[in-house]
C-alpha positions in Angstrom: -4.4 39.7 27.2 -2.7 39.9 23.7 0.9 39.0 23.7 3.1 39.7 20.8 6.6 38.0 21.0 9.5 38.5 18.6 13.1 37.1 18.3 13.8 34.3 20.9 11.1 33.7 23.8 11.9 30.5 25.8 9.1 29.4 28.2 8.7 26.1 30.4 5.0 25.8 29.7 2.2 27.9 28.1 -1.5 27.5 28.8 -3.1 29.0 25.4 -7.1 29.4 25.3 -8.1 30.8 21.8 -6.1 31.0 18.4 -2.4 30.5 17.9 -1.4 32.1 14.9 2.7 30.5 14.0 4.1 32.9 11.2 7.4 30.8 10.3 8.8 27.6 11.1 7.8 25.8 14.5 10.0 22.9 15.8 7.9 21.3 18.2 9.2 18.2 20.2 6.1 16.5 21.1 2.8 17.3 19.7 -0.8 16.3 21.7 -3.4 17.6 20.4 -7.2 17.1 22.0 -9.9 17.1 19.5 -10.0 18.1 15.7 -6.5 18.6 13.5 -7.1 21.0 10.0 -4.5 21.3 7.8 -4.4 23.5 5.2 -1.7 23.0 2.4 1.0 19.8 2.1 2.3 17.4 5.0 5.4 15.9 5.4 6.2 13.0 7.5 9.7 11.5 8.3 11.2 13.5 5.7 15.0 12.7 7.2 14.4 9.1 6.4 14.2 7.9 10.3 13.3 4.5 11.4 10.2 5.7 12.8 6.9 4.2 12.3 3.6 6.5 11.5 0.4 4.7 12.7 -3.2 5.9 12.6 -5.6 3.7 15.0 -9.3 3.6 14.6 -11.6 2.0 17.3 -11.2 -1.6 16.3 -7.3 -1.6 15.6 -4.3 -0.1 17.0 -2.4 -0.2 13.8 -5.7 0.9 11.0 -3.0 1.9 8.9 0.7 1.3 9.8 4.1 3.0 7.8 6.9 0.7 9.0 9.5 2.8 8.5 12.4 0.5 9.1 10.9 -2.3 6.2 9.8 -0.1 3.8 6.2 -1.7 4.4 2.7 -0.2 4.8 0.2 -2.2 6.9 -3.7 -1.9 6.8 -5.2 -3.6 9.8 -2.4 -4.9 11.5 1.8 -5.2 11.1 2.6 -5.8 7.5 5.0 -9.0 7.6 5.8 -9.2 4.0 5.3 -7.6 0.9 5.5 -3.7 0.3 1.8 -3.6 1.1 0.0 -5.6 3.6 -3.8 -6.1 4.0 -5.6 -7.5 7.3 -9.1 -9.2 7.7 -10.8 -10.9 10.2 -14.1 -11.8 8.7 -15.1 -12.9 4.9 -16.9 -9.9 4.0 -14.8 -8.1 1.2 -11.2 -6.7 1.6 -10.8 -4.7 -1.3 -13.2 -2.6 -3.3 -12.4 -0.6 -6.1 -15.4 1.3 -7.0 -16.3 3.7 -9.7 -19.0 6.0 -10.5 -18.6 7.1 -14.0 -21.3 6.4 -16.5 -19.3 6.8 -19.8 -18.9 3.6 -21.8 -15.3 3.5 -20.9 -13.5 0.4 -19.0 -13.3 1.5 -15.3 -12.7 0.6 -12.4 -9.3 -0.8 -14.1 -6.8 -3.0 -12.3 -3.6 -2.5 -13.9 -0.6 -4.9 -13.4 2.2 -2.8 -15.0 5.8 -4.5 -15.2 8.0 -1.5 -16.4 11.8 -2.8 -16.9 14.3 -0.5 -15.9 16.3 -1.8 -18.8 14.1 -3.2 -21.6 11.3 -6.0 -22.2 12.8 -9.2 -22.9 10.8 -12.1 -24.0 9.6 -14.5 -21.1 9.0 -12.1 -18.8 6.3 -12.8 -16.3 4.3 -9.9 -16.5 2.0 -10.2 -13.0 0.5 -13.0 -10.9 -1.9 -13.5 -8.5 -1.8 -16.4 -5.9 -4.5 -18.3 -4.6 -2.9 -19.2 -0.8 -4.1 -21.3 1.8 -2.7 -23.0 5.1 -3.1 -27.4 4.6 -4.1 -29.4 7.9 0.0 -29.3 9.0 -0.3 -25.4 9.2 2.0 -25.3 5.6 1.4 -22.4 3.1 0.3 -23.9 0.0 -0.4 -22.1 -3.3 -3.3 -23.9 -4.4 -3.2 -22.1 -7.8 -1.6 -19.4 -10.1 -2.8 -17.1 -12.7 0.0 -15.3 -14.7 0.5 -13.9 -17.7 3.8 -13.6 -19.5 5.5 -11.4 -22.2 6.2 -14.2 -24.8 7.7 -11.8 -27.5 8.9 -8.1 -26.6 9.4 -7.3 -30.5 8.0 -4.1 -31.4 5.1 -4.7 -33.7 5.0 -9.0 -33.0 4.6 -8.6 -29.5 2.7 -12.1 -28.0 1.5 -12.6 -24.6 0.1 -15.6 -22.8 -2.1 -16.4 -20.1 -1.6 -19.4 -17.8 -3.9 -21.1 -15.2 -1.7 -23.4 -13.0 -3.1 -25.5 -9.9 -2.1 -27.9 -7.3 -3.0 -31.1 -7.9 -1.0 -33.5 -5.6 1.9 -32.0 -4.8 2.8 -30.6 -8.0 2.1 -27.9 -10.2 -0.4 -28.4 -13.3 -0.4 -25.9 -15.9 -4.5 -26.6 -16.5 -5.4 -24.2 -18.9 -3.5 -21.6 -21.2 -3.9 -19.2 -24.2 -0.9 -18.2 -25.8 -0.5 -16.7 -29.8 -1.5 -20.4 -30.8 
C-alpha cells in the first residue's frame, strides 16, 4: 500500500517496511536505528550549543570517542579529564600514528606546533612544549622532563628561537641542554 500524506499527519506509531523518502525538515525526538546509517551530504550535531554529550562506543569502550559538551573536551578512549583533547591507552603499543604515503621528497608527515597570538609575537614567548609525565612511588605527578622551544626575538627579519631540554634531577628543574642564536 502507498501512502502519500501532505500538510499535518499526527500518528502514535508507524510500522514502515521499505523506503522512507522525508522531502523537508523532520524533527524527530528520539532516533533508534537497527543496522546501517548512510548519510549523504553535511551533519550537524548540537548546533544550539546544549550541554549534551555525543559518544560513539566500539566493542572495547563505551566512550571510543566522547564530545563533552559541557567542558569543551573531546575524549578518545575514555572521559577526557583535562586538556581540550584527551587520549586513553591501556597497553604500550603506540597511541598516536601519523602516517603518510606520499613519495615526493617533501617533509611529511609534519607535526606542527603553531602559537598564533591574537595580538602580536612578543619576544620570550614559549612557542610549544611537550611533557615527559610520570606518577613517583607516593602516586605524585612528576614531569620528569621538558622540551620547549621559545620565540627569543619576534623582530621581523632578526627573528631568534631557542630550544631547551630541561629534566628533573632531584627535585628541581635542570635546563641540560640548549641551542639558542649563540
Amino acid at each position: 500500500v502507498d501512502l502519500d500524506l501532505t500538510g499535518t499527519t499526527t500518528m502514535a506509531a508507524a510500522n514502515i517496511s521499505g523506503d522512507l523518502d522525508v522531502d523537508g525538515t523532520t524533527n524527530l525526538d528520539v532516533v533508534d536505528i537497527d543496522g546501517a546509517l548512510t548519510q549523504d551530504g553535511g551533519a550537524v550535531f548540537n548546533e544550539s550549543g546544549a550541554d549534551v554529550d555525543f559518544r560513539v562506543e566500539s566493542s572495547g569502550s563505551e566512550n571510543m570517542l566522547l564530545v563533552d559538551a559541557g567542558n569543551n573536551r573531546v575524549g578518545i578512549g575514555g572521559t577526557p579529564t583535562a586538556g581540550t583533547f584527551h587520549i586513553f591507552g591501556t597497553s604500550t603499543t603506540d597511541q598516536v600514528i601519523i602516517e603518510n604515503t606520499n613519495t615526493g621528497a617533501g617533509s611529511a608527515p609534519d607535526l606542527v606546533l603553531f602559537r598564533k597570538s591574537t595580538s602580536s609575537a612578543a619576544d620570550n614567548d614559549v612557542l610549544g612544549r611537550l611533557d615527559f609525565r610520570g606518577l613517583n612511588d607516593a602516586n605524585e605527578e612528576i614531569n620528569y622532563a621538558t622540551i620547549f622551544s621559545t620565540l627569543v626575538d619576534a623582530t621581523d627579519g632578526t627573528e631568534n628561537g631557542k630550544l631547551t631540554i630541561q629534566q628533573r634531577i632531584g627535585s628541581s628543574y635542570v635546563e641540560t641542554f640548549t641551542l639558542d642564536e649563540n
